[in-house]
ROLO-392079 format. One record per residue (C-alpha): residue number from 1; residue in three letters; y, z, x. Coordinates in steps of 0.5 Angstrom, whole numbers, always signed. Layout:
N
<pos NUM | code ALA | y Y | z Z | x X>;
...
end
This chain:
290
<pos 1 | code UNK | y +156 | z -148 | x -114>;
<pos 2 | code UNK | y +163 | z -152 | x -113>;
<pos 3 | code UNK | y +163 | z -158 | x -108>;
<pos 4 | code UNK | y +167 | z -156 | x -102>;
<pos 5 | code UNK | y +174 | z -161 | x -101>;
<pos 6 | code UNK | y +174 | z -166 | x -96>;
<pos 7 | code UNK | y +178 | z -167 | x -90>;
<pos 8 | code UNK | y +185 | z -169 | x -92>;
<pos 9 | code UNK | y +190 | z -174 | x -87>;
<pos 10 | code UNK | y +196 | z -168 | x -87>;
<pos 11 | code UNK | y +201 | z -173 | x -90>;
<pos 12 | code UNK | y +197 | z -174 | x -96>;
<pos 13 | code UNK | y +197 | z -167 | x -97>;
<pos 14 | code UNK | y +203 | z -166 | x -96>;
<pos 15 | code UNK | y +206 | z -171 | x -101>;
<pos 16 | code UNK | y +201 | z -168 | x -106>;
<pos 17 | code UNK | y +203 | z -162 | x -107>;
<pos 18 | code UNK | y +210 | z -164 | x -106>;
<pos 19 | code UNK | y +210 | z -167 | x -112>;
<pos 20 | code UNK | y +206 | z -162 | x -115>;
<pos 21 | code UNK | y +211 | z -158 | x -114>;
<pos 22 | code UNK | y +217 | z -163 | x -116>;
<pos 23 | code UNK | y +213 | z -164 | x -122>;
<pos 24 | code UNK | y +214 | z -156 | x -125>;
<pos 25 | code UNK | y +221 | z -156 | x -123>;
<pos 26 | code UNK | y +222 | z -152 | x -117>;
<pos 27 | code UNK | y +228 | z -154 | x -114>;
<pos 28 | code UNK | y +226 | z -153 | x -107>;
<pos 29 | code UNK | y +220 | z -157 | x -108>;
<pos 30 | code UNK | y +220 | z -161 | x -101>;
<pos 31 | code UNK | y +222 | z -155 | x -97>;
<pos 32 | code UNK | y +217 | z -150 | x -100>;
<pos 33 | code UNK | y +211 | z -156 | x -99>;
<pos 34 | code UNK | y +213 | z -157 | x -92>;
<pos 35 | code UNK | y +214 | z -149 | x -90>;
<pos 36 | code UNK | y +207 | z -147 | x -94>;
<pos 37 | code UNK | y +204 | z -153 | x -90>;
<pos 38 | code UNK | y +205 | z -150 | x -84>;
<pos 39 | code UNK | y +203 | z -143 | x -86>;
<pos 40 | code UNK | y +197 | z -145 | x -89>;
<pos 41 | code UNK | y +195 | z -150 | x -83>;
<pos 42 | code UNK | y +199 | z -149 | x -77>;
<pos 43 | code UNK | y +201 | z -156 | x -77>;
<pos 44 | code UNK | y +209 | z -157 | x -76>;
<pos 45 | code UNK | y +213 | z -163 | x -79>;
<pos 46 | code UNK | y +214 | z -166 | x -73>;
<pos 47 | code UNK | y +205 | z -166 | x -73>;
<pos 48 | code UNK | y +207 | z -170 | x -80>;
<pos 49 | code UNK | y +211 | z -174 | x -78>;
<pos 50 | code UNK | y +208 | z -177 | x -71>;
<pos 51 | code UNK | y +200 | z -175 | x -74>;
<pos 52 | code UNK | y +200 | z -177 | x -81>;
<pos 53 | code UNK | y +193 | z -179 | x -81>;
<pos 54 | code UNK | y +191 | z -172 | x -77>;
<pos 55 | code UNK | y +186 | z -169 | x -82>;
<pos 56 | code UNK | y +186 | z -162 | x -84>;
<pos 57 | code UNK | y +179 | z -158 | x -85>;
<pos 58 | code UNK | y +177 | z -155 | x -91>;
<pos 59 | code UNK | y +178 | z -149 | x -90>;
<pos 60 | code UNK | y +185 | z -150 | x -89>;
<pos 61 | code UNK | y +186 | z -155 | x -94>;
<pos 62 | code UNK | y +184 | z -149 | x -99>;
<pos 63 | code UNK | y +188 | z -144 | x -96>;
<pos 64 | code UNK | y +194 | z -149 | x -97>;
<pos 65 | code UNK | y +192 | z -150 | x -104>;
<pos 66 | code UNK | y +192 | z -142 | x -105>;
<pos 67 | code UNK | y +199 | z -142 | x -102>;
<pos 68 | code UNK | y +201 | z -148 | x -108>;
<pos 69 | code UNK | y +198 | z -145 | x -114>;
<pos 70 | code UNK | y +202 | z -138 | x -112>;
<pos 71 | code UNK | y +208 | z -142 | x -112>;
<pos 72 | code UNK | y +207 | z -146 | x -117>;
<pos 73 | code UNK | y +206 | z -140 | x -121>;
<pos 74 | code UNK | y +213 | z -137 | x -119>;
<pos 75 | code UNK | y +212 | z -133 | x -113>;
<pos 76 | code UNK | y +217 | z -134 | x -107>;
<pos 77 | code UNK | y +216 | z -138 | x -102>;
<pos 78 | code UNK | y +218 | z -133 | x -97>;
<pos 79 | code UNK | y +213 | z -128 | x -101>;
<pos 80 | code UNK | y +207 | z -132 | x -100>;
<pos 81 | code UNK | y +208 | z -133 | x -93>;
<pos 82 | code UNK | y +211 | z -125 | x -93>;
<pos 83 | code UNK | y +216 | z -127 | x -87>;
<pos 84 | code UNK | y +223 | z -129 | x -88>;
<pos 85 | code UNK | y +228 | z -131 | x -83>;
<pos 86 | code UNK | y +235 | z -127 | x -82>;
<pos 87 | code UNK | y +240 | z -129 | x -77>;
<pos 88 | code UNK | y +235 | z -132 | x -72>;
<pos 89 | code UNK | y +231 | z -126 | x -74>;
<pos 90 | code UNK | y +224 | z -127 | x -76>;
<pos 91 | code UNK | y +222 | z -121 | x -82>;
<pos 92 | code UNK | y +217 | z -119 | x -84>;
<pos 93 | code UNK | y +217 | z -117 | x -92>;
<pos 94 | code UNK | y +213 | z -113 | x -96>;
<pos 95 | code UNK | y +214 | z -112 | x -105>;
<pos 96 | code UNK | y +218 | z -106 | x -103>;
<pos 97 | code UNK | y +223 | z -110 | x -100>;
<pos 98 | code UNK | y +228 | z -116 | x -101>;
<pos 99 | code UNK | y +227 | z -123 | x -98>;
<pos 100 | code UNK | y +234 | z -122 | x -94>;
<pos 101 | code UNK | y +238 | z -127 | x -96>;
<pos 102 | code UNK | y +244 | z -132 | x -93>;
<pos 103 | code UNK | y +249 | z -128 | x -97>;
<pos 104 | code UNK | y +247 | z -122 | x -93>;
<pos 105 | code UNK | y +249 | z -126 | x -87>;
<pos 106 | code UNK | y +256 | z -126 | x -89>;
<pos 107 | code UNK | y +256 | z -118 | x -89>;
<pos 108 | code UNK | y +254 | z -119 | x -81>;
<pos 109 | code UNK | y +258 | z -124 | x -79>;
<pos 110 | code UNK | y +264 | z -120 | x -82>;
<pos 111 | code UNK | y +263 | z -113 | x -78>;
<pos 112 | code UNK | y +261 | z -116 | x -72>;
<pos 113 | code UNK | y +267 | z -116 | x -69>;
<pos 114 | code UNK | y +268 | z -109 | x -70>;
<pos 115 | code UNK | y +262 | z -107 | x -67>;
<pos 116 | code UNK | y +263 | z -111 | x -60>;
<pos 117 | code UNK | y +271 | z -108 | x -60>;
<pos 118 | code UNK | y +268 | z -100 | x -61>;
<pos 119 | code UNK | y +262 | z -102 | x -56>;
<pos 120 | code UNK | y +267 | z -105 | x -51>;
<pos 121 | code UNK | y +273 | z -100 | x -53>;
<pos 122 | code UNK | y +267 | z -93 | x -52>;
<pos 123 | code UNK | y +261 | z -96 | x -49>;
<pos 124 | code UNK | y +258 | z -95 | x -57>;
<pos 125 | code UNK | y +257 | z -96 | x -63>;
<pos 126 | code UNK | y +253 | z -92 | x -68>;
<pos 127 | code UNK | y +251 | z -96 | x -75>;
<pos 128 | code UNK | y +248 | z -93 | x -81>;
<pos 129 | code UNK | y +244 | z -99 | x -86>;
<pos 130 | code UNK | y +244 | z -96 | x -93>;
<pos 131 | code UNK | y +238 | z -98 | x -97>;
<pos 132 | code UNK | y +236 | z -103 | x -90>;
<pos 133 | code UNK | y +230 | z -105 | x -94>;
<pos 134 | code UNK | y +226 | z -110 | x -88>;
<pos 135 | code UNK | y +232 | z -107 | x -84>;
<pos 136 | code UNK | y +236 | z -115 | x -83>;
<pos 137 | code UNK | y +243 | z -112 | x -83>;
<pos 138 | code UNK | y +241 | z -107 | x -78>;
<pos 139 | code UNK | y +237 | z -111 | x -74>;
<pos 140 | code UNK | y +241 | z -117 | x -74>;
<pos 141 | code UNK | y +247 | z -112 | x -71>;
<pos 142 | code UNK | y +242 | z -109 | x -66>;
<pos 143 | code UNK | y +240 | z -116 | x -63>;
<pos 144 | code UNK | y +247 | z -119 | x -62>;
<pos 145 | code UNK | y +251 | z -112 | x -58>;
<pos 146 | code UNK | y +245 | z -109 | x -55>;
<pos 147 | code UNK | y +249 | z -102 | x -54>;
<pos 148 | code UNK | y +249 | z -101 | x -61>;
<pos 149 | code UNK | y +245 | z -96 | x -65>;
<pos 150 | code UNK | y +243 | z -95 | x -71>;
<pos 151 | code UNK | y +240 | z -91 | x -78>;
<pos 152 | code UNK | y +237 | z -94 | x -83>;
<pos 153 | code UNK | y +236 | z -90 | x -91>;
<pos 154 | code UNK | y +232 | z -93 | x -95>;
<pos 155 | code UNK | y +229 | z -89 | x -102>;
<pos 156 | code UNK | y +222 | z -93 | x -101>;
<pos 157 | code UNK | y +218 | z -90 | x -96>;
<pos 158 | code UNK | y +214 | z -97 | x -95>;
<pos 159 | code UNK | y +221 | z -100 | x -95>;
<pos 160 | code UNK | y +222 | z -95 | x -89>;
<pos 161 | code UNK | y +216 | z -98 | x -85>;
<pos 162 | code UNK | y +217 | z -105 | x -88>;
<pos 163 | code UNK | y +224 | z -104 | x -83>;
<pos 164 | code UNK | y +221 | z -100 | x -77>;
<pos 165 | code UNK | y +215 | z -105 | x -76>;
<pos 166 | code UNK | y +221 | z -110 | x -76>;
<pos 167 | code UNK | y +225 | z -107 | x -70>;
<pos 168 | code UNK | y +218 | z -106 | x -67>;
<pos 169 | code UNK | y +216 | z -113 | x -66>;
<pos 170 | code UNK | y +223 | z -115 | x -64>;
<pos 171 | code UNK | y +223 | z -110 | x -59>;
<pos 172 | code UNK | y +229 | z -107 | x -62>;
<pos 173 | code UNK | y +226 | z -100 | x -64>;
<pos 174 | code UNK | y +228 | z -96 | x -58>;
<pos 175 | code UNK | y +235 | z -96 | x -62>;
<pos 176 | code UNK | y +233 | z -97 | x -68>;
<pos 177 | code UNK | y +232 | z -90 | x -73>;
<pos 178 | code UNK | y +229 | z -91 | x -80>;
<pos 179 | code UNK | y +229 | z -85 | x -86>;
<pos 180 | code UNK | y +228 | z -85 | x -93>;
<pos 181 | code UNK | y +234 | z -82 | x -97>;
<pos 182 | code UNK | y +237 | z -82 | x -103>;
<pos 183 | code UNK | y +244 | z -85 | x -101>;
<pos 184 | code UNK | y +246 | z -80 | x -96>;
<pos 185 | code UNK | y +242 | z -74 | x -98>;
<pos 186 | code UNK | y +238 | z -73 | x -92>;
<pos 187 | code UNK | y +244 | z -76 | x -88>;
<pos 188 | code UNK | y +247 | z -71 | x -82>;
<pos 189 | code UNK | y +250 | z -75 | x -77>;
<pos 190 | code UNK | y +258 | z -78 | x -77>;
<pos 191 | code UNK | y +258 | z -87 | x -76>;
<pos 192 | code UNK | y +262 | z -91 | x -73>;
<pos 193 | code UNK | y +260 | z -97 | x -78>;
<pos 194 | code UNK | y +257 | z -95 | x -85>;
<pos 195 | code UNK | y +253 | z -102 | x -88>;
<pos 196 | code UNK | y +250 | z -103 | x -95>;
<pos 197 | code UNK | y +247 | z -110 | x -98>;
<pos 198 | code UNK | y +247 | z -105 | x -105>;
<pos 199 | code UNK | y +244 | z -106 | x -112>;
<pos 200 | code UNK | y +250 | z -110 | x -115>;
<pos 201 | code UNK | y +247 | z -114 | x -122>;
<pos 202 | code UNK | y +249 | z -112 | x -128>;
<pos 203 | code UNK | y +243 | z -108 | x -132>;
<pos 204 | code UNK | y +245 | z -113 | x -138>;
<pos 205 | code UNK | y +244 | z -120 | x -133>;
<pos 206 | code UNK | y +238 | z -117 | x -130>;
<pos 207 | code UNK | y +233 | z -122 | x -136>;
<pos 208 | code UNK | y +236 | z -129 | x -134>;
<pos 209 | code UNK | y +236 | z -128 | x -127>;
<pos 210 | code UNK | y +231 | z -133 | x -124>;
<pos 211 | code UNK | y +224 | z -132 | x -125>;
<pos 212 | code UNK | y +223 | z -131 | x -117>;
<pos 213 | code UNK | y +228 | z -126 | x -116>;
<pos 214 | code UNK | y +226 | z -123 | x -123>;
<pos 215 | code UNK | y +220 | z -122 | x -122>;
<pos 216 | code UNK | y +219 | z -121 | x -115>;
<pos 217 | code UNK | y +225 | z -117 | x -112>;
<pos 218 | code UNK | y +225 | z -110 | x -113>;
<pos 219 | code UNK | y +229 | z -107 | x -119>;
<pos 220 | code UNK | y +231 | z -101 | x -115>;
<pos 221 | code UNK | y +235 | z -107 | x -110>;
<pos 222 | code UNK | y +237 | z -111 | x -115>;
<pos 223 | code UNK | y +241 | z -107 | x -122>;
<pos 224 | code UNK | y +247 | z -104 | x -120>;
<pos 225 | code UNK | y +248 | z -101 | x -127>;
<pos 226 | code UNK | y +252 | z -103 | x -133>;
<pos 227 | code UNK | y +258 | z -106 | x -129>;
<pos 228 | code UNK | y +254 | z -106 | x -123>;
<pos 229 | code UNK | y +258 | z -102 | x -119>;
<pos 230 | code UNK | y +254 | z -96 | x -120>;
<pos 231 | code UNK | y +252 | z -97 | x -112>;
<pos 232 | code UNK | y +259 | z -97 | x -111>;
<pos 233 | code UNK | y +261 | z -91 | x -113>;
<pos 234 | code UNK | y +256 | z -87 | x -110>;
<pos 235 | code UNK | y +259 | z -91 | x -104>;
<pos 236 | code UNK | y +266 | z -90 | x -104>;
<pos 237 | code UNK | y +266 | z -82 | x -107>;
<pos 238 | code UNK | y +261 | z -80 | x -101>;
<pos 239 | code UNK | y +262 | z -84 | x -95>;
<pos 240 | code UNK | y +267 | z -81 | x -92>;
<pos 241 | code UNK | y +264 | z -74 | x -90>;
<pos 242 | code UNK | y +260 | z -79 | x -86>;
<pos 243 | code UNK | y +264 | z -83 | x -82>;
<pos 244 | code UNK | y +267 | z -82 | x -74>;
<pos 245 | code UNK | y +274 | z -83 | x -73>;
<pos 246 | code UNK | y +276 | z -88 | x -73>;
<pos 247 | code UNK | y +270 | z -91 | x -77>;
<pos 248 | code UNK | y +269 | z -97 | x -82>;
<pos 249 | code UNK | y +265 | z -98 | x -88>;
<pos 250 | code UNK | y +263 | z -105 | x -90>;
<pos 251 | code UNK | y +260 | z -108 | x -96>;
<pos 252 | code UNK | y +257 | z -114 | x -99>;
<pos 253 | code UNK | y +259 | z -116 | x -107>;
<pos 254 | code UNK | y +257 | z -121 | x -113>;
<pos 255 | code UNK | y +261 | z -127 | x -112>;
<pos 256 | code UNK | y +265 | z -124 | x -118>;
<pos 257 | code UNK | y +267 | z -117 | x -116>;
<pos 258 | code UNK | y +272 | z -117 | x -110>;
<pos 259 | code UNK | y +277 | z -113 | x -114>;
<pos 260 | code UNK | y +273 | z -108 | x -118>;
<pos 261 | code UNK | y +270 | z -107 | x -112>;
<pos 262 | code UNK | y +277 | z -107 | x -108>;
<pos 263 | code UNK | y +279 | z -101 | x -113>;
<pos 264 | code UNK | y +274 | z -96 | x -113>;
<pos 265 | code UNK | y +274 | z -96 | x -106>;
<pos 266 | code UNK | y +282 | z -95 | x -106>;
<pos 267 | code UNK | y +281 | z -91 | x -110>;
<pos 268 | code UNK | y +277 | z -87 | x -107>;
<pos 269 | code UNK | y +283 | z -86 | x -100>;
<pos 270 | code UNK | y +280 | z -93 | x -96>;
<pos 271 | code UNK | y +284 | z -99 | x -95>;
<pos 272 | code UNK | y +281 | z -106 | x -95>;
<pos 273 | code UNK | y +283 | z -109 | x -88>;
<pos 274 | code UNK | y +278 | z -115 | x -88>;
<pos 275 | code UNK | y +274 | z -120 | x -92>;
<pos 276 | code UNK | y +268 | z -127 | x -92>;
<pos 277 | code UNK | y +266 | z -131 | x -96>;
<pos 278 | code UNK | y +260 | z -135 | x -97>;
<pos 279 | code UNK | y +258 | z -141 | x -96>;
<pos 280 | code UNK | y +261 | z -143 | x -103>;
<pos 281 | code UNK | y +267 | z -140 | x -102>;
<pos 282 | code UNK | y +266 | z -133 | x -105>;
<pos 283 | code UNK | y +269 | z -127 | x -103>;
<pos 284 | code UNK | y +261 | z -123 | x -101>;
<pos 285 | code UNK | y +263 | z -118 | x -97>;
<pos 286 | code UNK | y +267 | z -113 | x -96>;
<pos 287 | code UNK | y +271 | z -109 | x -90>;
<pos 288 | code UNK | y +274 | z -102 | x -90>;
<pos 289 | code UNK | y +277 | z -96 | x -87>;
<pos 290 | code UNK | y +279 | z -90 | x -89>;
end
């Protein structure tokens, strides 16, 4: 029978396992240490810093441990808490979901304006999430202009529930609908807004993408194909038999396909009127109307 471990003052356990982690080379050692710490104990980074001598219990110590053996073998950190963050949102994640990214928040802030102006301008808005995965793009719309609505699609039927179970402990369900659909298969009705984060890496750069996007995200969210337009075009050919007058499509893209993008979508009869960069200054989302 294995000895049980002893209680241990939080900060030395802190330290440990960040070095444990900085020692494998996961960039993100001292954010992750501190985050799986609390999720593992309950005791925040303010408990450390004013209580470093406070002893955590066996059982929690242990939990912790599990919690950095996961991470030490690559698993995200946002998996293994099964929670992330998005928009001031807190998500709940599944394996048959994305972990919502800060990208991503670059596509809302890009269409919210668009949003308010329909509410103030009809008295509502009426948004459609295509492949919604935890339903972030949707859910972080709803929680800033409550007289919007909005459908979210997604192919995976445990990414469907992924996202309802989301809008329900947000109190957001009343105007939240979720259905699985194969892009706009089992669509019926015309939006104002049409939104999509959609596969978008090229099937060839699938191999050498970090091992905690590789081997823990989804396939079917992350390859966009040959050239990694493949979602693209599904979009650009099909959305308009789906939007209100006057409605809007908006997209987010790789760092590098501003314009490959831009092309199908002119093509296609649309006209780009907007566009936002991520914090690193490239251009992730794209505005469009027909």
């Amino acid at each position: 029978m294995s000895q049980a471990v002893a209680p241990e003052a939080v900060e030395k356990l802190f330290r440990a396992a960040r070095t444990r982690l900085a020692e494998a080379g996961i960039p993100s050692f001292d954010l992750d240490a501190s985050l799986l710490l609390e999720y593992a104990t309950g005791l925040t980074v303010l408990t450390r810093i004013t209580e470093p001598g406070r002893l955590v219990p066996t059982e929690k110590i242990e939990r912790f441990q599990a919690c950095i053996e996961r991470r030490l073998a690559r698993e995200p950190v946002h998996r293994i808490i099964g929670q992330r963050e998005f928009y001031g949102l807190p998500l709940q994640l599944t394996a048959a979901t994305l972990v919502p990214r800060p990208d991503t928040e670059t596509l809302v802030d890009l269409v919210l304006p668009f949003v308010r102006e329909r509410v103030a301008r009809t008295g509502a808005c009426n948004i459609l999430d295509i492949g919604t995965g935890t339903g972030a793009i949707a859910l972080a719309l709803l929680s800033e202009v409550p007289e919007a609505v909005a459908t979210g699609t997604d192919i995976s039927g445990e990414a469907r529930m992924v996202a309802e179970t989301n809008a329900l402990q947000l109190g957001l369900v009343d105007r939240f609908t979720a259905i699985r659909s194969n892009w706009f298969e089992t669509v019926t009705e015309r939006y104002d807004l049409i939104v999509s984060n959609p596969p978008y890496i090229r099937h060839g750069d699938i191999a050498a993408l970090d091992i905690d996007v590789r081997d823990h995200d989804p396939l079917a969210a992350l390859d966009g194909g040959e050239d990694g337009l493949d979602a693209y075009r599904v979009l650009a050919g099909e959305s308009a038999p789906f939007l209100a007058a006057n409605g809007a499509i908006a997209v987010e893209i790789g760092h590098d396909q501003g314009a490959e993008v831009t092309n199908l979508f002119e093509s296609a009869g649309f006209a780009k009127t907007g566009e936002r960069s991520d914090y690193g200054g490239h251009i992730r989302a794209l505005f469009f109307v027909k």
